[in-house]
N, C-alpha and C positions, 0 to 999 in steps of 0.2 A: 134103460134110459131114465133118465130124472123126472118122479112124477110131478106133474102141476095142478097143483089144484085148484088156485084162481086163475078165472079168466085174463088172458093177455087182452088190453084192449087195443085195437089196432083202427086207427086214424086212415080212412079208407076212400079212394073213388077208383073205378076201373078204368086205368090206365095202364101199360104194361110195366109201370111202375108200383103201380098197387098189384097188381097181379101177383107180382111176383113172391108180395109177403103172404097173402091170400094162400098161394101156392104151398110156401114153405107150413105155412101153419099145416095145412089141411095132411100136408107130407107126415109133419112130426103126430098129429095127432092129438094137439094141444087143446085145451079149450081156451076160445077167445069169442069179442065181440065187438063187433064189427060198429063204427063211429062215422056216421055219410061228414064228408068235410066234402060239399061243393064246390069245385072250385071255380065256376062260372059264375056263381054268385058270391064267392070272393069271401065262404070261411076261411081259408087259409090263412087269412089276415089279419082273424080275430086274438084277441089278446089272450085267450086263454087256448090256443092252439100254438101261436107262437112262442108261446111259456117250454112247448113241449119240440116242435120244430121252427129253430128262428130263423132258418131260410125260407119259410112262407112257402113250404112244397109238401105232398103227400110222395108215400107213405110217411108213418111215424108210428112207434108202440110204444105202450107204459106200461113195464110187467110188474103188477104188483108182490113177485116172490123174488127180484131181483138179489143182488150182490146183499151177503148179509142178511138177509130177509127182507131186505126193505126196497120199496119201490122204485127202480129205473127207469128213464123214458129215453127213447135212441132214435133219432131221427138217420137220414140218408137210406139208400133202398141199401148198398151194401154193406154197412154196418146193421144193419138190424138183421142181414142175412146171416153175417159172422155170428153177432151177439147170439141167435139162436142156436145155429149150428154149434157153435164150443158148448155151450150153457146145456143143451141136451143130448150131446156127442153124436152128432147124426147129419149124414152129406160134407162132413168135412173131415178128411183123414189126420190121425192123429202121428204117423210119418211125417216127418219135419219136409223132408225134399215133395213129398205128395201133397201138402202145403202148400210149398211153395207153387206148385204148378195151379194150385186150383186159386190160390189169391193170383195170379198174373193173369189170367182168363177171368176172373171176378172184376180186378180192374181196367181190362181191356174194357169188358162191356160198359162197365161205369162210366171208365174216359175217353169212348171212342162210339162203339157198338150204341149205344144210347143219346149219348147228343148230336152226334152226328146225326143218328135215323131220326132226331127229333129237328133238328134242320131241315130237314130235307121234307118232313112233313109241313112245317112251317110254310117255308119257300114256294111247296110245290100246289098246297091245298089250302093252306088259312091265309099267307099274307096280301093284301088285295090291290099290289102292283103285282104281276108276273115278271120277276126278273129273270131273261131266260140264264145269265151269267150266273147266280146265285143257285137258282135250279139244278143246274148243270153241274155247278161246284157240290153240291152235298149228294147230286143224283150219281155222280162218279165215284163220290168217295164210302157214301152205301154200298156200291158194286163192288169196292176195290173192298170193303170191308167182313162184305159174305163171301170173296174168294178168300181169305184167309180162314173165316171159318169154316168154308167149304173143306177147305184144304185139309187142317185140322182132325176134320172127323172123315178123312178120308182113310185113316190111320185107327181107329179105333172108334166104338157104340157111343160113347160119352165125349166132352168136352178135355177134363184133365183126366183119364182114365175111366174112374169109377164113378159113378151117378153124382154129381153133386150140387152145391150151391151154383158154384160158374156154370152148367145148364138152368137151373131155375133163374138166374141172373139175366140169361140172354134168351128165353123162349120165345117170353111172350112180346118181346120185339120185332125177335122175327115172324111173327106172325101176322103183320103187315106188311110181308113183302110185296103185294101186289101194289098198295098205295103209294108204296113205295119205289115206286117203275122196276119192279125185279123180277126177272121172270124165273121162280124158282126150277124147273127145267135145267138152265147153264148149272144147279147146285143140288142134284141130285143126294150129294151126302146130306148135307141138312134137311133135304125134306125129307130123308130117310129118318135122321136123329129127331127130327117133329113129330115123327108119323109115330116112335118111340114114345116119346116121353105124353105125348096125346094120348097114349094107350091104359099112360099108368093111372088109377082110379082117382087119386089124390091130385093129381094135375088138371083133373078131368072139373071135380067139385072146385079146385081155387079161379081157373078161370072163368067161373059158372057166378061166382059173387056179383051181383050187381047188387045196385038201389032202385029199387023198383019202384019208391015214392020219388023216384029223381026223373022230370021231362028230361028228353033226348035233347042234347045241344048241337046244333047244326054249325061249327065254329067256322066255317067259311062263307057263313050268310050274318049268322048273328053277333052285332056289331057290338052289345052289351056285354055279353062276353069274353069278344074279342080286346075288350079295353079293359076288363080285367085282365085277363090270362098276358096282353103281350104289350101293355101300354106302362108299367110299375116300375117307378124310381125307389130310389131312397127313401126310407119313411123317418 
């Protein structure tokens, strides 16, 4: 594997989005360090974050041993999962068709597995009318979403075969199935493939990252929050 010798810094709050780079670092073995971007308190916004991700969202990394030697910064959670995996040959098969399978399951989670379970969080615990119509809409489509992963790893240990990016992609999402009205029970294969990748050391320490100088935000009470995180137009 390609050594690194400066630290990746990686643009960070614990969400299953941040997790998940947390995750892959800890996986490769990499040195990095860790950057608190609050988003309660609305760094994401700042001008020299946005330099680096201009969708105003975490995750984000700037390797300083990038392309050429010289430094890259890669925002989106699945592109930075790619960019690492190629860049240190590791959790993504170098098989063109084994590829393929693990990018379609990388961008299911992205385009589906992700914003939808982030709807549903929205709808069901932060936003402060109860729509039961909306509830219901992302609370069926969560369901209909784990039965296809269920499905999936009913068939094999891993997501696309062999351990890869598309499980670090989609863990630590579902690891709020409860929040989520799910009752993992109906999806035995996954909380088998959980109980898996929970075991392994390095998934152990990436979801273990937090900000310990960061108060807890209660985002379904605290309303300054709330108007950062779900009130932002156009800047």
């Amino acid at each position: 594997m390609l050594k690194q010798t400066l630290p990746i810094d990686l643009y960070y709050f614990p969400t299953p989005n941040g997790h998940k780079i947390s995750i892959m670092l800890e996986e490769l073995g990499v040195p990095y360090k860790v950057h608190p971007i609050h988003i309660g308190k609305g760094d994401q916004f700042k001008t020299e974050y946005l330099a680096i991700s201009p969708n105003n969202k975490i995750p984000a990394i700037v390797d300083p041993e990038g392309p050429d030697g010289k430094p890259i910064s890669v925002f989106e959670s699945g592109a930075i999962l790619k960019y690492l995996a190629e860049k240190f040959g590791k959790f993504y098969p170098s098989d063109w068709r084994a590829r393929v399978r693990v990018d379609e399951w990388l961008f299911w989670q992205m385009g589906g597995f992700g914003p939808m379970l982030g709807q549903n969080h929205h709808f069901a615990i932060y936003a402060p009318e109860k729509i039961p119509y909306a509830i219901d809409r992302y609370r069926n489509e969560t369901h209909r979403l784990y039965g296809v992963l269920n499905k999936q790893l009913e068939r094999q240990e891993y997501i696309a075969g062999d351990y890869s990016i598309a499980d670090i992609a989609t863990l630590s999402w579902s690891l709020g199935w409860e929040r989520q009205g799910i009752d993992l029970k109906e999806f035995p294969h996954i909380a088998d493939w959980q109980e898996r990748l929970k075991a392994r050391p390095a998934v152990t320490r990436g979801l273990a990252v937090e900000l310990p100088e960061e108060p807890k935000v209660d985002l379904a009470t605290d309303k300054e929050a709330q108007s950062v995180l779900f009130s932002q137009k156009a800047r």
